[in-house]
N, C-alpha and C positions, 0 to 999 in steps of 0.2 A: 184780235182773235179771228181765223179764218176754220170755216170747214171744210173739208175735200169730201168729193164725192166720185166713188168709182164706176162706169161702167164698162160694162164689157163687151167685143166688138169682134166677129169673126173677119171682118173684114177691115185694119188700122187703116188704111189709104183713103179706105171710101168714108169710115168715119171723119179721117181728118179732113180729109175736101166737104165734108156737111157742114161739120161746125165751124173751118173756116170759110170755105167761099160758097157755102149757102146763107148761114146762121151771120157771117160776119164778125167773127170772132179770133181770137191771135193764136199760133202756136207758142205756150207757153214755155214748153219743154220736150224734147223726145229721148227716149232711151233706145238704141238697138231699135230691133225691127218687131218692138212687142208691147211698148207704152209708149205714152205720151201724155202732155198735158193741154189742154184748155184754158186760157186766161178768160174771163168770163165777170166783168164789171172787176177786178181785184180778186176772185177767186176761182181758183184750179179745179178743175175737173180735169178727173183721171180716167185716161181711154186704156184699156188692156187689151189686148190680143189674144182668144181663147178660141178651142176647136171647136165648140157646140154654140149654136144658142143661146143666149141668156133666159134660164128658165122660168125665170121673173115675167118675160117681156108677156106672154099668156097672162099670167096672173092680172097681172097691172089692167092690161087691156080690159081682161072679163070683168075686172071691181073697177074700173073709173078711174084710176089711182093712177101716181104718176113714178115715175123715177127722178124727175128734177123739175124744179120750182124757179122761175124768175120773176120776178118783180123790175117793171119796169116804170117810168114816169109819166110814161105816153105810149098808149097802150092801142090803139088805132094807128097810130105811124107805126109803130113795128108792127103790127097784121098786115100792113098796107104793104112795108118793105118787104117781107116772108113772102106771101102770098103771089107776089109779081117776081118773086126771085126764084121759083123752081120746088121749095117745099108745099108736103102735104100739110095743109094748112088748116083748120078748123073755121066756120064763123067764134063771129066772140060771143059769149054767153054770160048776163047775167046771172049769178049768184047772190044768197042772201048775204056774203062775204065777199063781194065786190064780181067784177068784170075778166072774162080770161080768156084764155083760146089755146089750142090744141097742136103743135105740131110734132112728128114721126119720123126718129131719125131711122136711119138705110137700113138699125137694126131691130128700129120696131119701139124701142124706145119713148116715151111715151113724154115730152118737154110741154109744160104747161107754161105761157105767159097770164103773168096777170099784173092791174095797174096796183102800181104802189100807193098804197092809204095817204092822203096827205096830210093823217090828223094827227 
């Protein structure tokens, strides 16, 4: 079972140079000059190309809230990697639901890491 998750990107070029040669991550797929995919641990994330904004990206911002969720093993190496590679990067922050951090793709978008539970 996979989920896809779409966001939307005024700008596909500079999306896809974040999440691949910022974020570190593969072109999974492109269509024409208006989508694209994200391979992203085995699961796609879907880049679109739209004229405005993402009217979410406000939203998210002002409530804490995010647009995409990763879970990762090692959660201080990847802040470590982020952080010395060009993204806007958060410190990490304890929660009562474990350890995370904060990074802002070009569209404002809102990519929360946090460590994977080992239980």
């Amino acid at each position: 079972m996979s989920y896809i998750t779409q966001l939307r990107t005024t700008d596909l070029e500079q999306a896809l140079n974040f999440y691949t040669n910022t974020l570190g991550y593969k072109t999974a797929f492109r269509y024409e000059d208006f989508y694209a995919g994200i391979d992203i641990d085995d699961q796609v994330l879907h880049l679109k190309l739209v004229d405005e904004t993402d009217p979410s990206i406000e939203f998210v911002a002002q409530g804490d809230h995010f647009h995409l969720y990763i879970e990762v093993a090692d959660l201080a190496a990847r802040h470590e990697d982020l952080d010395g590679g060009g993204a806007h990067v958060s410190v990490i922050k304890a929660q009562p639901w474990g350890r995370e951090f904060v990074v802002i793709d070009p569209d404002g978008h809102r990519i929360y890491y946090a460590e994977k539970d080992s239980g």
